[in-house]
C-alpha positions in Angstrom: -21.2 5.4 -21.5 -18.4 3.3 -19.8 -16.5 3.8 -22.2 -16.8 7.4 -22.5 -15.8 8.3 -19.0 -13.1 5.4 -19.0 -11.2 8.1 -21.7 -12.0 11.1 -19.5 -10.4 9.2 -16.4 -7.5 8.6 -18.5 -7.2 12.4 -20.0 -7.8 13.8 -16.3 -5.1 11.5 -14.8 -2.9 12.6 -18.1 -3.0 16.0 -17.5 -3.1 16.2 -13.8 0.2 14.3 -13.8 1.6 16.4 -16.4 0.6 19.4 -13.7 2.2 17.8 -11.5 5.6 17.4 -13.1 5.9 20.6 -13.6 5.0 21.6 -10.3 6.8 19.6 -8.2 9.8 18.4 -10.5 8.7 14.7 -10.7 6.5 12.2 -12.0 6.4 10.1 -8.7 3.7 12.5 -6.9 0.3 10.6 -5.3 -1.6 11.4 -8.8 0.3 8.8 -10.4 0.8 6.1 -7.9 -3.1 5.8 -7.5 -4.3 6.6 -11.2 -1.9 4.6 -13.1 -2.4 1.2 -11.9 -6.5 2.1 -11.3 -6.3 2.8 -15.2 -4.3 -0.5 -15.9 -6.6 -3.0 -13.9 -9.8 -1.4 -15.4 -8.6 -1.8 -18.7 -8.2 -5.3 -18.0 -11.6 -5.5 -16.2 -13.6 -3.6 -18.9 -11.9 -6.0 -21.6 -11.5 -9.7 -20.0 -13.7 -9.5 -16.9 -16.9 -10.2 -18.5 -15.7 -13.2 -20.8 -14.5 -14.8 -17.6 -17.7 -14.9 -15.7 -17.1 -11.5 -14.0 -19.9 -8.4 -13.9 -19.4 -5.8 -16.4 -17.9 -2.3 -15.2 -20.4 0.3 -14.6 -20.0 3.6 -15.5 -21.0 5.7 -12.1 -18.0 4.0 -10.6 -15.5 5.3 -13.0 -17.3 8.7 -12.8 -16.8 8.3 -8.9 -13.3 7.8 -9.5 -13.1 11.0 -11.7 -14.6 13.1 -8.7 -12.3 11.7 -6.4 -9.0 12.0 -7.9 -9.2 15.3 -8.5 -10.4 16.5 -5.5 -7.4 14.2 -4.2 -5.2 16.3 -6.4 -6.4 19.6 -5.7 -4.8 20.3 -2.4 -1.7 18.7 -3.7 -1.8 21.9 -6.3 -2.3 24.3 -3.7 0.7 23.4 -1.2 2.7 22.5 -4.6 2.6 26.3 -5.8 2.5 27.9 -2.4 5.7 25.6 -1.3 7.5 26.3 -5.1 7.2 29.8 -4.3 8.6 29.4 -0.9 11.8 27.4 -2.2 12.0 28.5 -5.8 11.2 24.8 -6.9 13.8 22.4 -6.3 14.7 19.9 -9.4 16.5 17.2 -7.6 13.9 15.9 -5.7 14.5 12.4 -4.5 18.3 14.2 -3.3 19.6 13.0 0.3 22.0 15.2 1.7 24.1 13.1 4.3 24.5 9.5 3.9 22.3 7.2 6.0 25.5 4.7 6.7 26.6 7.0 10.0 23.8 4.7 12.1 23.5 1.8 10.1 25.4 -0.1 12.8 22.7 1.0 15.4 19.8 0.3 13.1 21.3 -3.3 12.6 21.9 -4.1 16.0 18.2 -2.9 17.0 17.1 -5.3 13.8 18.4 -8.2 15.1 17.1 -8.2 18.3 13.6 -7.5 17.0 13.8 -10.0 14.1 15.4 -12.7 17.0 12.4 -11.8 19.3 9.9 -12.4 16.3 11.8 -15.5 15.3 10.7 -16.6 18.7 7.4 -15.9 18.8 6.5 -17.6 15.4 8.7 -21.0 16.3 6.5 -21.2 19.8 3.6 -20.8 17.9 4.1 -23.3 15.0 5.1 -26.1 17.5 2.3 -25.5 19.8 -0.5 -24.1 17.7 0.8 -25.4 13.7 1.5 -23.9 10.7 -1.4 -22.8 8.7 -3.0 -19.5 9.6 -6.1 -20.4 11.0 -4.1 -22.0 13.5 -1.7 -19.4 14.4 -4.4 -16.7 14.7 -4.5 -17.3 18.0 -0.9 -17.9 18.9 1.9 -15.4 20.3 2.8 -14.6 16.7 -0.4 -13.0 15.9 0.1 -10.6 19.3 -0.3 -7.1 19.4 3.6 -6.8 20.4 4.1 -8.8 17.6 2.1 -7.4 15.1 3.9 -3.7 15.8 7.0 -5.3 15.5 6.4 -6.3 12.4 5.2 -2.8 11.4 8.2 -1.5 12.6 10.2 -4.3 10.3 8.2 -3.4 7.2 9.1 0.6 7.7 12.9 -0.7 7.6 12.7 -3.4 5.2 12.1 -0.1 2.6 15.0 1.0 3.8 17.2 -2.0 3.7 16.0 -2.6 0.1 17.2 1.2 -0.6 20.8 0.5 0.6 21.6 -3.5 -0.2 24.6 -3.9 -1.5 25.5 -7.7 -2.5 28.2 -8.0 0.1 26.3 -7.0 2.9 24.7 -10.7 4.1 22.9 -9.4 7.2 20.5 -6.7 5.1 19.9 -10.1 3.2 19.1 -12.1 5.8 16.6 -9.2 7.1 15.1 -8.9 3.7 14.6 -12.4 4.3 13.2 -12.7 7.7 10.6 -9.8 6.9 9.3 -11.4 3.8 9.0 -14.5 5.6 7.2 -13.2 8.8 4.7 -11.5 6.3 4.6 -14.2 4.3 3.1 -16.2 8.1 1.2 -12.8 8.6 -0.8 -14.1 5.3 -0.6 -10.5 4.3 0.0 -10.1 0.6 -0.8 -6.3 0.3 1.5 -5.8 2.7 4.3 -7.9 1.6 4.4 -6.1 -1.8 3.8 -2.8 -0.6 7.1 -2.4 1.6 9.0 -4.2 -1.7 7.9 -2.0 -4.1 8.9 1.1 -1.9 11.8 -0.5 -1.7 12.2 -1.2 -5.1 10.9 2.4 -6.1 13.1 4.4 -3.6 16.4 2.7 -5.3 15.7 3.9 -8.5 14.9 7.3 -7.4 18.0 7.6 -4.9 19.9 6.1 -8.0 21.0 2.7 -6.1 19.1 0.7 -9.1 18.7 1.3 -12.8 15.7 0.2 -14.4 15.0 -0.9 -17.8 11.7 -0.7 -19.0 11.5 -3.5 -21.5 8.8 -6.6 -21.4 11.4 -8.8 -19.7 11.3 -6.3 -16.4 7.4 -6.9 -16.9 7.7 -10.6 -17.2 9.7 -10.4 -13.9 7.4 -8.1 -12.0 4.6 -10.4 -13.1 6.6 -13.2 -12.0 7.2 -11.9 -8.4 3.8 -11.0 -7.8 2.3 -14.4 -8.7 5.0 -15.9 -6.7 3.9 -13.8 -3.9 0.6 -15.2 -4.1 1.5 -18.8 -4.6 3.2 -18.7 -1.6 1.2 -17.2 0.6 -1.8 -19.1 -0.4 -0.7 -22.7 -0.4 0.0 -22.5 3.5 -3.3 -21.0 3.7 -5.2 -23.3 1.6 -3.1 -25.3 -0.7 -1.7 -27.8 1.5 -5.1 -29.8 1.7 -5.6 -29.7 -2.6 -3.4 -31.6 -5.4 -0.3 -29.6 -7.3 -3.1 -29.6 -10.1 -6.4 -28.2 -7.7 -4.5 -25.7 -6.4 -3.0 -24.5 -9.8 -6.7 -24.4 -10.7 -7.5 -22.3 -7.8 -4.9 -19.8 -7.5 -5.1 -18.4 -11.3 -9.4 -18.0 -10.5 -8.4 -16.6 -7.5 -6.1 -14.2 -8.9 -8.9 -13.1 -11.5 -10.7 -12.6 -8.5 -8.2 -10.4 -6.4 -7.6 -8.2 -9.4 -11.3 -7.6 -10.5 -12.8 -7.5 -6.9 -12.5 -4.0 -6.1 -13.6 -2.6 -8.9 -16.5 -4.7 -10.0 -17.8 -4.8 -6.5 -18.0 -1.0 -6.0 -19.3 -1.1 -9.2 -21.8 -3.8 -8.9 -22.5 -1.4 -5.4 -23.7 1.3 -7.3 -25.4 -0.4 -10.0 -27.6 -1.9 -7.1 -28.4 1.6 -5.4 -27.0 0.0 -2.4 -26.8 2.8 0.3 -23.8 5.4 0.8 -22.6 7.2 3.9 -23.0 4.3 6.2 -20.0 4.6 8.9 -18.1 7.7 8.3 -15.9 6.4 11.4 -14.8 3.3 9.1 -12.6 5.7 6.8 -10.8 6.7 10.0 -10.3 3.8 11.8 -6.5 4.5 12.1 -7.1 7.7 14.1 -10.2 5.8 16.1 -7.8 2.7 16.7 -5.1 4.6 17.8 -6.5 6.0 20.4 -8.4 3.2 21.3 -4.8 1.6 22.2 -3.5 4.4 23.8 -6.3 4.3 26.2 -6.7 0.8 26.5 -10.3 0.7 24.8 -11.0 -2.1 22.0 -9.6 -2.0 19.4 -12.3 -2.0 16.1 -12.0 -4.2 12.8 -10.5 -2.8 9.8 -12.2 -5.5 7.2 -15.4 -3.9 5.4 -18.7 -5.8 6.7 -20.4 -4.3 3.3 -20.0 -7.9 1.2 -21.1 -7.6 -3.1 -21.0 -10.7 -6.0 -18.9 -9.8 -8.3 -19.8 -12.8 -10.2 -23.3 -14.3 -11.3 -22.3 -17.3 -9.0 -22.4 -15.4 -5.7 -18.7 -15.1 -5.0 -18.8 -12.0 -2.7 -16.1 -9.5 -1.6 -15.6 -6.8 1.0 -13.4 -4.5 -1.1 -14.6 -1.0 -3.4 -11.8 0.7 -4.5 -10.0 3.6 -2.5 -12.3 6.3 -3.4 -15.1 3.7 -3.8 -14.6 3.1 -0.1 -14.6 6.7 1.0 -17.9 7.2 -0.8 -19.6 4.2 0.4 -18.6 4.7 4.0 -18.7 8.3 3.9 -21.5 9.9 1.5 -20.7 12.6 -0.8 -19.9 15.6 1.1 -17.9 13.8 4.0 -16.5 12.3 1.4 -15.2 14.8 -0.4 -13.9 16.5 3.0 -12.1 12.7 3.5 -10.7 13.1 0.4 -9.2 16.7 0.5 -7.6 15.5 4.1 -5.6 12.6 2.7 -4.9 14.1 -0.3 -3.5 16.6 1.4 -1.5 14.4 3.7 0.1 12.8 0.6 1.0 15.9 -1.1 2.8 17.5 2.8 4.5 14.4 3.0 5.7 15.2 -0.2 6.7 18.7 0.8 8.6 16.9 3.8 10.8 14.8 1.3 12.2 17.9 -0.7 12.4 19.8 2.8 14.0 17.5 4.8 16.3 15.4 2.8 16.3 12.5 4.9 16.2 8.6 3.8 13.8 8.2 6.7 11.3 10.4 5.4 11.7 9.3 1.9 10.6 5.9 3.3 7.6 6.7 5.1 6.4 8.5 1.5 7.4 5.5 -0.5 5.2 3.7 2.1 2.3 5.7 1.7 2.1 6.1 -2.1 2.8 2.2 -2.9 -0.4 1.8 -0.4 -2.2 4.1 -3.5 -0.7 2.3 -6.1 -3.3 -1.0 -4.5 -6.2 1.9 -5.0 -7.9 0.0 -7.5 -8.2 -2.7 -4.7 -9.3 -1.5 -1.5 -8.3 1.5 1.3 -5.1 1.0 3.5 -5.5 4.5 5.1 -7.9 2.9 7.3 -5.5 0.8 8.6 -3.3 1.2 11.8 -0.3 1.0 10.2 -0.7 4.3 7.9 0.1 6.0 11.3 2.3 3.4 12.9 5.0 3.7 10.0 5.2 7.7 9.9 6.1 7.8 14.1 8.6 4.8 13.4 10.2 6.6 10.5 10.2 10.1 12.5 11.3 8.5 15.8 14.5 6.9 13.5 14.7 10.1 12.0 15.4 12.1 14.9 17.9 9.4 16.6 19.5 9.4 13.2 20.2 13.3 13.2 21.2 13.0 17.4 23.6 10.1 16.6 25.0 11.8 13.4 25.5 15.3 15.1 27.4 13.5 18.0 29.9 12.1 15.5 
């Protein structure tokens, strides 16, 4: 039976993205950044999870995913033909008309001071408080004025990545500090997600020509894992041997990879309840204006914990749409799943419409937060609305300071 539906997820993400090439003149819609890599890490949990200790896949999670993504895509077809109609379908879609170098000197200067001001803040906080993150939770570098920054540094690290060129140190030196402060942010998600976008967005605006071959693979792999070796030895491998923590990191990367979809899957196989805090799906919305009236702001992390593993490790993680219809049921649910899908698929509209670097960025954003689908949810998280007002605010001062000149 798991097997079954596993090749009807794979036919339904097939054709919708063929759909969607055809309506909206690309491949790089939402469809594909959140079916592609779900389809990739199941394979690999439905084939290797099991031999390594993991739970096997269940079926009613895949069938979940089959529900979902189609409702995701359906609003998607409804603004793409109503939109195509309205502009006659345009085939360059990733085009910018102006060139985003007319306030490049603005957006540096700005930069700098930020990236200074964080500097600060994290060199206070490892001399008084210490370097691991346990101990800098509580320090001025894990501050809310802080944290935004670094919201606000992601949105432009995309955007940096887009326009590097190798004679221009200071982008490097921002690449660098941005990586780094995440890095100290123990953030991993979030330290790929802004370099993918990156990466993404330079192919599409032409600044970067890929070659698909198993040595861009090996490279990709390469990055990720160094992304995680990084992040975790401040976190945990400072107190094991070179050989313990080798030890731990490749388990624990089994673990990061399979822990979504084994633990909504192991959710379901248990009967465990559904529709327990619609609220949870939109704690963006509920946390912004929690801070914008001073009122607390609420945890993000899943309190819902499953084994994934027959030895009790647990996990607070389902899956995008596994997520939605644990914390939402099935009706609410499918409503929360028309609205972001339909979120995705506007921003979309806005990128052909609008022609602007800055809006390409919050999309690249948004859909590399899909592509870690088969992880966990990031719309819940402040930043999905944090990094659309940076990107319009730069937007607008972009077309003032270019309409001056």
């Amino acid at each position: 039976m798991t097997l079954l539906i596993f090749i009807v997820f794979i036919i339904e993400s097939l054709v919708l993205i063929q759909i969607d090439r055809k309506i909206w003149g690309t491949y790089f819609t939402p469809i594909t950044f959140i079916s592609i890599p779900y389809i990739l890490i199941l394979t690999l949990a439905i084939l290797i999870a099991p031999l390594i200790g993991f739970y096997e896949v269940f079926w009613a999670s895949i069938l979940v995913w089959c529900i979902g993504l189609f409702v995701f895509w359906l609003p998607g077809f409804i603004i793409g033909v109503f939109f195509i109609r309205r502009t006659n379908r345009l085939k360059d879609v990733f085009y910018i008309d102006y060139p985003f170098i007319g306030n490049l000197k603005f957006i540096k200067q700005v930069t700098f001071i930020i990236i200074f001001l964080v500097y600060y803040l994290l060199l206070i906080s490892i001399k008084k408080y210490g370097v691991t993150f346990s101990e800098l939770e509580t320090s001025p570098f894990y501050s809310s004025l802080s944290s935004h920054l670094i919201v606000l540094l992601r949105y432009l690290l995309v955007i940096f990545i887009i326009i590097y060129k190798k004679e221009d140190k200071m982008l490097l030196f921002f690449i660098f500090s941005i990586l780094l402060f995440s890095i100290f942010h123990e953030s991993k998600s979030w330290m790929l997600i802004p370099v993918i976008s990156g990466i993404v967005g330079r192919y599409l605006l032409g600044n970067l020509k890929l070659e698909i071959s198993l040595k861009f693979f090996i490279y990709i792999v390469l990055a990720i894992f160094l992304v995680f070796y990084i992040t975790y030895y401040f976190s945990t491998g400072r107190n094991l041997s070179f050989h313990e923590y080798n030890a731990f990191l490749i388990k624990h990367i089994a673990k990061y990879a399979f822990a979504g979809i084994i633990s909504f899957s192991e959710h379901l196989r248990q009967g465990a309840e559904t529709g327990i805090d619609p609220s949870h799906i939109f704690r963006s919305f509920v946390n912004l204006t929690n801070f914008l009236t001073g009122e607390e702001i609420k945890d993000i992390p899943s309190n819902i914990w499953t084994s994934i593993e027959p030895g009790g490790f647990t996990v607070n993680v389902k899956t995008f749409f596994g997520s939605i219809y644990i914390y939402s049921g099935t009706m609410l649910g499918i409503l929360s799943i028309l609205l972001f899908g339909s979120l995705h698929y506007l921003l979309l509209s806005f990128v052909i419409s609008f022609k602007s670097l800055m809006i390409h960025a919050i999309y690249l954003l948004w859909t590399s937060m899909l592509l870690f689908g088969w992880f966990g949810i990031y719309v819940n998280n402040l930043s999905f609305i944090e990094l659309p007002v940076y990107g319009t605010l730069l937007y607008f001062i972009n077309n003032l300071r270019i309409a001056k000149t």
